[in-house]
N, C-alpha and C positions, 0 to 999 in steps of 0.2 A: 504493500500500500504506500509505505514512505517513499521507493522506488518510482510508483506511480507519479504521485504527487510530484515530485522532483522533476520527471522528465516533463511533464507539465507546466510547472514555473518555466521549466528551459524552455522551451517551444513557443512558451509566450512574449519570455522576455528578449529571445531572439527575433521577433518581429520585429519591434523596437531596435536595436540593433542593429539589423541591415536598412534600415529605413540613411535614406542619405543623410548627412548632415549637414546642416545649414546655418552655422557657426563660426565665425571665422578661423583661421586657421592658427595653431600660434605653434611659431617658430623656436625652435630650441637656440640659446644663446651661440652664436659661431657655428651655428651650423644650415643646412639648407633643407633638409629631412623634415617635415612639416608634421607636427603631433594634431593630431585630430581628435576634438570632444565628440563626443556621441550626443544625439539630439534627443531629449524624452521628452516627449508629449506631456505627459502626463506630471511632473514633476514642475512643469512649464505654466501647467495651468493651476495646478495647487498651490505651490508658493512663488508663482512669478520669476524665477529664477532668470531665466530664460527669454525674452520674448518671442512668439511665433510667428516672427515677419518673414516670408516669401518676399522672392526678389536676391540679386544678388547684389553682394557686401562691395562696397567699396571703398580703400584707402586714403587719407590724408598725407597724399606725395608735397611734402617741403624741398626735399630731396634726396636725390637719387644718384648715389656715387660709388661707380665701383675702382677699386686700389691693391695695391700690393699691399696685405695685410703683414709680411715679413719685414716691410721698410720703413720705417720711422717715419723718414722725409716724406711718402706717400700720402701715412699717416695727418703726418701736417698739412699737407698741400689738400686733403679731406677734409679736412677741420675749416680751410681757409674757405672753402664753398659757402658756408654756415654763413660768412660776413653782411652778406645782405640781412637776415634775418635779423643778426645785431646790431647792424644799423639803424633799423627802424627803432629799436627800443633807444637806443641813441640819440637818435632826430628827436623821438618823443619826448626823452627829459628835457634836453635842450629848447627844446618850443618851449616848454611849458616855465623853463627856469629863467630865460632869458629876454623871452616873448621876442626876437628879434626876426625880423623880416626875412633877412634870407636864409635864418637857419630853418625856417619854415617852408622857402622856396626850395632849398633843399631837401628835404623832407620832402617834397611834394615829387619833388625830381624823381627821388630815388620810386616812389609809387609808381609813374611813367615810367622809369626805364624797367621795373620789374613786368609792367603792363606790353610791355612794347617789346620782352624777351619773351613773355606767354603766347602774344601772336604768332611770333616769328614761327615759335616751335609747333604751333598747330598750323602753320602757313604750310613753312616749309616740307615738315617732316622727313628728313633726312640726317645722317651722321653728323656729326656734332661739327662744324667748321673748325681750320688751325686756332688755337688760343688767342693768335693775334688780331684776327676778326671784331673775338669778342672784346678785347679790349680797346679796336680803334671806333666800333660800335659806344663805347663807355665813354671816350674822350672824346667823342665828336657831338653824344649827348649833353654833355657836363658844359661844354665849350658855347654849345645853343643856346643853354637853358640861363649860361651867365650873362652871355651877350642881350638875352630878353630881358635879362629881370635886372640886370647892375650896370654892366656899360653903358646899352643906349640911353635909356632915360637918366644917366647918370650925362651924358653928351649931351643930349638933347631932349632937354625935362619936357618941350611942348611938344614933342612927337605921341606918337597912340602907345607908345611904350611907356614915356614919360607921365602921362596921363593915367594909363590902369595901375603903373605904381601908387601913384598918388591916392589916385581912388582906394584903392588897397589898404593902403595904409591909412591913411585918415577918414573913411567911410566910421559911422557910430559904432558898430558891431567894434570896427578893431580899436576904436577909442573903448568901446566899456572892454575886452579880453585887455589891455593896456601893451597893445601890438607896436614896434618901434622901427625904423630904420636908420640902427644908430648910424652906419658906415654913410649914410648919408651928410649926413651932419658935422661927424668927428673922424679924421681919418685912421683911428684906431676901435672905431666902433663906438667911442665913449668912454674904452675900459680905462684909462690916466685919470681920467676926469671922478669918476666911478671909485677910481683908488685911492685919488688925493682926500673925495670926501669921505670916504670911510675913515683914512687915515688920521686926519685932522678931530673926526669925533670921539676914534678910540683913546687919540692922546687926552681929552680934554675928559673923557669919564676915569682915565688911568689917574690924572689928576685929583681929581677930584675924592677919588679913593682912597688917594694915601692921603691929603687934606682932611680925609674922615678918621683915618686913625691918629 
């Protein structure tokens, strides 16, 4: 009877078991061998575990690098891929720290040229061009995007570049966020000017300190 019983549990719960699974796959660390969870229905629908979505899964590609895993150097030149990614968090404190015009036009740049590498690669779709491509691609962006937003209107303030600076900058929106273009103003941005008054008010509290004891 327990015999029974037993090949019976088997029989059922191998239903379940060959039923395909529709789970993602997880990969074992260093390796490419893909371990597969088995899918229960029923476990799925008891405690949620699970959810039972039909359709097929798909990834959040940031990036996609393959290296000599035995080379150090490799290793690093894989690492350096990532810099776009930390850039942005980069741009972000800096806008938010400094509120300055072009660290923003920056920032904005760096969104376009990530926008304008996602086309290419769904345009084109072909083998990856020589490295130097990509970087005369980077410096011919960088070179546009300065000539828009700082030379010209910095040349010729009543040009249409001159002008959407302007507007940019002094529209009410970026009066209340307290948006600036210091390198307009100061040829170091403002930072001497910035420095001398910090400077001048820490000596005069240092003062005032030792006057207190």
């Amino acid at each position: 009877m327990a015999e029974h019983l037993s090949a019976q549990t088997f029989s059922a719960g191998k239903s379940h078991l060959d039923r395909p699974s529709r789970v993602p796959q997880i990969f074992n660390a260093g390796r490419l061998a893909p371990r597969i969870i088995p899918h229960y229905p029923a476990i799925s629908r008891n405690f949620n575990t699970m959810p039972d979505v039909d359709g097929p899964y798909a990834s959040l590609d940031l990036t996609h690098v393959l290296y000599d895993d035995s080379s150090l150097f490799s290793l690093g030149m894989a690492l350096v891929t990532l810099s776009p990614i930390l850039l942005m968090a980069a741009y972000a404190a800096l806008a938010v720290q400094t509120r300055e015009f072009i660290v923003i036009v920056m920032w904005m740049g760096q969104f376009l040229c990530e926008g304008f590498n996602w086309a290419l690669k769904h345009a084109l779709k072909q083998d990856r061009p020589f490295v130097l491509y990509g970087y005369a691609i980077g410096v011919f962006l960088g070179v546009l995007l300065y000539t828009v937003s700082e030379l010209l209107p910095a040349r010729r303030p009543t040009s249409i570049f001159g002008q959407t600076r302007t507007f940019l900058v002094g529209n009410p929106l970026s009066t209340w966020l307290r948006i600036r273009d210091g390198w307009a103003v100061w040829d170091d941005g403002g930072r001497e000017a910035e420095w001398i008054r910090w400077k001048d008010t820490w000596e005069r509290k240092q003062m005032k300190l030792k006057a207190g004891h």
